[in-house]
RODO-2510 file (C-alpha; in nm, 4 decimals, decimal comma):
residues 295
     n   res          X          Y          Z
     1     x    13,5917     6,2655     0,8818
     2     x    13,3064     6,2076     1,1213
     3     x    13,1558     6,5256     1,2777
     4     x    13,2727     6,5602     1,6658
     5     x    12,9772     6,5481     1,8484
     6     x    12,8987     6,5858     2,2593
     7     x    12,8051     6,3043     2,4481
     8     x    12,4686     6,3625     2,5985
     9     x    12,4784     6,3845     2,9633
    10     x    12,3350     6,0838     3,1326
    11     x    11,9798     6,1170     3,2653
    12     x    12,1169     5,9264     3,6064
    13     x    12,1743     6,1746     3,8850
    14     x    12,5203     6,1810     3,9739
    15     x    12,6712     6,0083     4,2991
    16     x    12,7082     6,1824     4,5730
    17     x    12,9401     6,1031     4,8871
    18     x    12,6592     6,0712     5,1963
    19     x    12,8834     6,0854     5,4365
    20     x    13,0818     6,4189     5,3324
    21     x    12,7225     6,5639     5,2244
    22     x    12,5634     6,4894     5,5977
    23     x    12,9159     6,6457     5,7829
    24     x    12,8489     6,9746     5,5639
    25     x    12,4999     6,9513     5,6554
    26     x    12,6105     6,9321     6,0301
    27     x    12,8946     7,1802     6,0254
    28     x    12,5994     7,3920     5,8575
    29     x    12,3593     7,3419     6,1488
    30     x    12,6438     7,4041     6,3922
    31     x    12,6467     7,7367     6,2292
    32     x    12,2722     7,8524     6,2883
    33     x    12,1839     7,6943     6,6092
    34     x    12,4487     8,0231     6,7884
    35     x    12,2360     8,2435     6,5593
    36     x    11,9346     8,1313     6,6183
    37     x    12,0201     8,1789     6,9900
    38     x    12,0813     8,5084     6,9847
    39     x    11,8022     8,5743     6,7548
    40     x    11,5950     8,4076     7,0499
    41     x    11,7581     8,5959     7,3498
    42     x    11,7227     8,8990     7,1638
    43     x    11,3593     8,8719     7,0904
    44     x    11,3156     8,7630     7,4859
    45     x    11,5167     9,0733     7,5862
    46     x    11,2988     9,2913     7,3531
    47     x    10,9468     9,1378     7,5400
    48     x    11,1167     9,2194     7,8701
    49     x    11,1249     9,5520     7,7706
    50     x    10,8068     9,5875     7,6154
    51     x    10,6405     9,4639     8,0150
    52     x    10,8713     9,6989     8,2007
    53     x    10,7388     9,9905     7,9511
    54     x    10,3581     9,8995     7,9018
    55     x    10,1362     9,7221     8,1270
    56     x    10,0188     9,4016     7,9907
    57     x     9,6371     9,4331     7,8654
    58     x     9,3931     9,1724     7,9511
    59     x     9,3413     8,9359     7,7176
    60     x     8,9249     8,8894     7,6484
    61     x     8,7331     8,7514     7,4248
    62     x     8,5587     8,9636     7,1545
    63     x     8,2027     8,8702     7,2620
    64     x     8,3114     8,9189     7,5903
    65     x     8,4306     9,2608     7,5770
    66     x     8,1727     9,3647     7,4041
    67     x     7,9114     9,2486     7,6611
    68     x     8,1280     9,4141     7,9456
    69     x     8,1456     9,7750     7,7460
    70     x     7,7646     9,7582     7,6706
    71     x     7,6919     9,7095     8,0861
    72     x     7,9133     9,9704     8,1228
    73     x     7,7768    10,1960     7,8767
    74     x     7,4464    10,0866     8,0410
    75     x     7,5617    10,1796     8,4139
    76     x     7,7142    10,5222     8,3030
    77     x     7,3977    10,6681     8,1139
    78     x     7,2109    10,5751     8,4628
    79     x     7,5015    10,7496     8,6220
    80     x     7,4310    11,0779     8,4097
    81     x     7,0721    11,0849     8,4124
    82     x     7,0352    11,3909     8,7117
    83     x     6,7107    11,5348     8,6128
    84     x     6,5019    11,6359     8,9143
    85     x     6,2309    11,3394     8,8446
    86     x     6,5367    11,0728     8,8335
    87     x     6,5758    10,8467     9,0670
    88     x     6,9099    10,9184     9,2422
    89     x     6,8906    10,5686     9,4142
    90     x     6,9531    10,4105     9,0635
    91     x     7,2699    10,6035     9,0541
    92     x     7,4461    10,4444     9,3941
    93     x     7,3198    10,1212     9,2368
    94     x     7,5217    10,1840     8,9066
    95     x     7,8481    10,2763     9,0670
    96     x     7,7752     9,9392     9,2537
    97     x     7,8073     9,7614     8,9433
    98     x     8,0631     9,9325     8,8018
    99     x     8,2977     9,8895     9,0950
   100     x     8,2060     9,5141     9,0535
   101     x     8,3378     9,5252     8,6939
   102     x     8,6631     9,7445     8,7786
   103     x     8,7936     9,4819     9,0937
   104     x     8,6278     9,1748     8,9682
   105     x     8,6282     9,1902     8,5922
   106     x     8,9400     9,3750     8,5707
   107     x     8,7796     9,6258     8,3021
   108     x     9,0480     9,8620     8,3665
   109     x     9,3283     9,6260     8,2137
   110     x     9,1514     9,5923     7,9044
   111     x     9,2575     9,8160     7,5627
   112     x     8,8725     9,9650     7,5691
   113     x     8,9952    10,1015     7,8714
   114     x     9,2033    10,3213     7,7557
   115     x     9,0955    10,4284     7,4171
   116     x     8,7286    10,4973     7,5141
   117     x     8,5565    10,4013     7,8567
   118     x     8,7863    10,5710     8,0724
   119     x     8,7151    10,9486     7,9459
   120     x     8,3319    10,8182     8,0045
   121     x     8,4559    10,7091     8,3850
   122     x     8,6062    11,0691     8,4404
   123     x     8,2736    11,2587     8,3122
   124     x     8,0420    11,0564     8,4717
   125     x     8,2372    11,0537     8,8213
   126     x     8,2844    11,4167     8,7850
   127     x     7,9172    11,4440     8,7860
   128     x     7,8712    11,2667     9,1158
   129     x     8,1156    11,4094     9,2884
   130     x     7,9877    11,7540     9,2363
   131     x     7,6441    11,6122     9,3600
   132     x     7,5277    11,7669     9,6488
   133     x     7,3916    11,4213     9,8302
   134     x     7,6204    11,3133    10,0931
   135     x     7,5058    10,9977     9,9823
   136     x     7,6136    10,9818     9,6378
   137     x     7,9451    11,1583     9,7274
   138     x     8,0372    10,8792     9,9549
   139     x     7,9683    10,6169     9,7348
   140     x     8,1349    10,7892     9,4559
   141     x     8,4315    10,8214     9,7245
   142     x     8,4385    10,4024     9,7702
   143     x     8,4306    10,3500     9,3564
   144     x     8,7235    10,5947     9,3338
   145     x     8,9283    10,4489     9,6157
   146     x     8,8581    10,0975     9,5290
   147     x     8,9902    10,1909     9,1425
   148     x     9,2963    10,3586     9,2734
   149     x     9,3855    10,0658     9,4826
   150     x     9,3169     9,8018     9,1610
   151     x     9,5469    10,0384     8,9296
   152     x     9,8147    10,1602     9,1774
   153     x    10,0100    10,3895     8,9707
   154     x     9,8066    10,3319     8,6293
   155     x     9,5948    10,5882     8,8314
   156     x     9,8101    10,8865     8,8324
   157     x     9,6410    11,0388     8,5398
   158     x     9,2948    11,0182     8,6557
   159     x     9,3738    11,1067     9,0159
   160     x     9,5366    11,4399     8,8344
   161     x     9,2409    11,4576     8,6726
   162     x     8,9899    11,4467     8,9643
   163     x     9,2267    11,6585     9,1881
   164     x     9,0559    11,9751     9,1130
   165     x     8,7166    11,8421     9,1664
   166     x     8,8061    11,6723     9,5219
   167     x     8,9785    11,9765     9,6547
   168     x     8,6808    12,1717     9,6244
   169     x     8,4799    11,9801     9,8584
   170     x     8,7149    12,0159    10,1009
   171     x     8,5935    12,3899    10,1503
   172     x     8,2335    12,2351    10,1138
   173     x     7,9583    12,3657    10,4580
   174     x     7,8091    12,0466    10,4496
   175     x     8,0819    11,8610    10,6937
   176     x     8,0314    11,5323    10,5657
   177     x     8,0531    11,6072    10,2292
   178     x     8,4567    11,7963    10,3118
   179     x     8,5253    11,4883    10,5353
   180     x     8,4684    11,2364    10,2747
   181     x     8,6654    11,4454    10,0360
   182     x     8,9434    11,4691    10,2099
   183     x     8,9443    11,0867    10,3358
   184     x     8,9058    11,0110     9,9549
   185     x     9,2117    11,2251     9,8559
   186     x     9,4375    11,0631    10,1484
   187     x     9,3539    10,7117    10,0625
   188     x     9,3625    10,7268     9,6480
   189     x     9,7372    10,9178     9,7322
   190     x     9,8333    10,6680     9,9295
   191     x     9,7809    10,3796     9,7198
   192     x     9,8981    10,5594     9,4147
   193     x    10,2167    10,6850     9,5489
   194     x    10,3543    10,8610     9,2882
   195     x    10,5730    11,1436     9,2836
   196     x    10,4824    11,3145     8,9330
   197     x    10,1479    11,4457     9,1925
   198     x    10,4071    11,6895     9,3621
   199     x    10,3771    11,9559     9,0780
   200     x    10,0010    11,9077     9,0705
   201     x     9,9842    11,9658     9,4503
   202     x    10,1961    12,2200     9,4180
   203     x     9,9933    12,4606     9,1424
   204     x     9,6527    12,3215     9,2168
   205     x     9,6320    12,3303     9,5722
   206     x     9,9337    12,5604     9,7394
   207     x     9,8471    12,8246     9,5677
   208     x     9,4652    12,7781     9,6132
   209     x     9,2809    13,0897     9,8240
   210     x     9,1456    12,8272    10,0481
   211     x     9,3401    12,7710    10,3338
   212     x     9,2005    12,4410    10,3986
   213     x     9,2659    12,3387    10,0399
   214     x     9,6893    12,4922    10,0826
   215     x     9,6972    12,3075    10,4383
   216     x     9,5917    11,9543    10,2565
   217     x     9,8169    11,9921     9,9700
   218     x    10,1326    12,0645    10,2162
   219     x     9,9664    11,7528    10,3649
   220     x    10,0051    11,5178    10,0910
   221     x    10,3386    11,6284     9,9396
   222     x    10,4987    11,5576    10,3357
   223     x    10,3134    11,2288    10,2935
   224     x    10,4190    11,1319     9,9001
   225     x    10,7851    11,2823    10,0591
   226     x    10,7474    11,0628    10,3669
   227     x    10,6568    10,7589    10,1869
   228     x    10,9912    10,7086    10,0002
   229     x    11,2087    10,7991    10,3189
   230     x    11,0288    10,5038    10,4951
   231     x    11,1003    10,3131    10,1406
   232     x    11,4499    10,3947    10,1389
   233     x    11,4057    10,5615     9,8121
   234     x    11,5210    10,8844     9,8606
   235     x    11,6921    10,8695     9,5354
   236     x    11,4588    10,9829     9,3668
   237     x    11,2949    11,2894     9,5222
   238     x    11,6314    11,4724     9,3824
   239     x    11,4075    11,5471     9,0848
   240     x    11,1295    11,7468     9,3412
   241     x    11,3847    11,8945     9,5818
   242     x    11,3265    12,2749     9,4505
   243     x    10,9561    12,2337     9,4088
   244     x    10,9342    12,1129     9,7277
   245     x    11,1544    12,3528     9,8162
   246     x    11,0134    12,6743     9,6870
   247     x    10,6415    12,5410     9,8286
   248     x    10,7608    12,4463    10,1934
   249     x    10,9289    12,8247    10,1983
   250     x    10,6513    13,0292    10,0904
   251     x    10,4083    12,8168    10,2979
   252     x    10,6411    12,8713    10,6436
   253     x    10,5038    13,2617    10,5900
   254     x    10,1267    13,1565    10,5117
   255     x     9,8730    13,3976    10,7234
   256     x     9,7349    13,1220    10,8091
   257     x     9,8396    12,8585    11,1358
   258     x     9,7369    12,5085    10,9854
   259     x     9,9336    12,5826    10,6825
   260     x    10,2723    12,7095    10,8128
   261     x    10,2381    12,4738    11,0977
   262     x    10,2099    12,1687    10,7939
   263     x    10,5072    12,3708    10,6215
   264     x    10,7410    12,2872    10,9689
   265     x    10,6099    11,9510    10,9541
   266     x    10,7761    11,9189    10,6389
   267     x    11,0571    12,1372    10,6636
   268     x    11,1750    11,8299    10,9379
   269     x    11,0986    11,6058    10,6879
   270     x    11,2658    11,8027    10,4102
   271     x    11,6141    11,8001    10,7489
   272     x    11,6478    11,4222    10,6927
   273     x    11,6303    11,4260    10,3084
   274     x    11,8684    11,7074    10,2420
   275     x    12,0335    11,8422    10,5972
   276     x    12,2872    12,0548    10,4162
   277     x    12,0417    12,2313    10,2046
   278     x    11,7940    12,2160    10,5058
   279     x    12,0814    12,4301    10,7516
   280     x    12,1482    12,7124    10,4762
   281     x    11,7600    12,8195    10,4397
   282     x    11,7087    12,7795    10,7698
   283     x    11,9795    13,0373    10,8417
   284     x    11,8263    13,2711    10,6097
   285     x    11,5028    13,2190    10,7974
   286     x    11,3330    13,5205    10,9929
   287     x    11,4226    13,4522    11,3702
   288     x    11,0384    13,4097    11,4633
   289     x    11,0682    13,0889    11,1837
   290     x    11,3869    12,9569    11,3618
   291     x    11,1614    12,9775    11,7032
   292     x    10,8585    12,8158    11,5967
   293     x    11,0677    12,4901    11,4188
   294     x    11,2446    12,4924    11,7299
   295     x    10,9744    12,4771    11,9388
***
């Protein structure tokens, strides 16, 4: 009998049907276009995020950036050269040049920024703050403002920073040189506006010896306070109200008149905030309190 052998298979590819291959190929498609829309939306969602989180940094070219950190590395060893035979002059012209590069070239919003020039920016301005030239003070004062008004709240951590350092001046003999530090203080608070200061104000300056330095804290918290009433964002000084609290009551019984007279300022701020609050402790107030916030 003959052996039963297979058939080879034939080297032509099989037919297929084109038209039921192309419908699978659509139903298919139909499939990952909704997936590949959420996929989309979801990655859209997540870069939403990301800019409501993090600021967006500058985007710079390398040769670039390096040019603009080696001026500024330039500028701020002028800025720390204060040996007696130094030319001080060279020093007004550096922060000159550096306020240029903050406002103009945006140096701030660049990543250098934050992982290396801006611990530079807080030694070097420390240094000519603590100058005793009115000149260089001032000038220091305009490169500080003008940086708190670029950032706006990116600031909060350096104006904590420099708090210390500007509330000394404001005990300073040399009028001029208490003036500018107090004018320097208002401004960078205003145009930072941030309420995470309050705590800062609070330890730093309330409890300071200086009564000039406790009346100018009480200041600015009834201003940062102020700011969000006229906002209509009183929402969220909730988080503040016993800081603010504890501060405005211990101030109202300061030996000294500027302070507890600051303290009544804010105590009618503190009324419109929180009335029912504001009625209790003023019935536990001494009756010589009661008089003088009725006055």
């Amino acid at each position: 009998p003959k052996p039963n052998r297979r058939r080879p298979a034939s080297p032509t590819t099989p037919k297929v049907n084109v038209k039921r291959a192309s419908t699978i190929e659509r139903r298919n498609i139909r499939g990952i276009k909704p997936l590949m829309r959420i996929v989309r939306t979801s990655q859209s969602s997540d870069k939403k995020k990301q800019n409501q989180t993090s600021f967006p940094l500058l985007k710079m070219h390398k040769a670039t950036a390096r040019s603009l950190k080696a001026e500024f590395m330039k500028q701020a060893e002028i800025m720390e050269d204060v040996e007696k035979d130094s030319d001080w002059k060279l020093r007004m012209k550096a922060m000159k040049v550096l306020r240029e590069m903050i406002v103009e070239k945006r140096i701030t919003e660049t990543k250098m920024w934050g992982t290396t020039l801006r611990r530079i920016f807080e030694r070097i301005m420390t240094i000519q703050i603590e100058d005793l030239r009115s000149s260089i003070v001032k000038e220091a004062a305009s490169l500080l403002i003008a940086t708190a008004e670029t950032m706006g709240d990116r600031f909060t951590k350096l104006l904590k920073f420099f708090l210390p350092k500007l509330m000394k001046l404001f005990y300073v003999t040399i009028k001029i040189i208490s003036v500018t530090g107090y004018q320097t203080m208002t401004a960078m608070i205003e145009s930072v506006g941030s309420l995470h200061l309050i705590p800062e104000l609070q330890k730093l300056g309330c409890m300071d010896t200086h009564a000039v330095v406790r009346h100018r804290s009480l200041e600015y918290i009834s201003l940062l306070v102020n700011q969000k009433v006229t906002a209509g964002e009183i929402d969220t000084l909730g988080t503040y109200r016993r800081s603010i609290e504890s501060t405005m009551m211990k101030c109202l019984g300061d030996a000294d008149t500027a302070v507890r007279a600051e303290a009544r300022s804010l105590f009618s701020t503190f009324q419109v905030v929180w009335p029912d609050v504001a009625a209790r402790l003023f019935e536990n107030m001494a009756p010589e309190v009661q008089r003088a916030i009725k006055r």
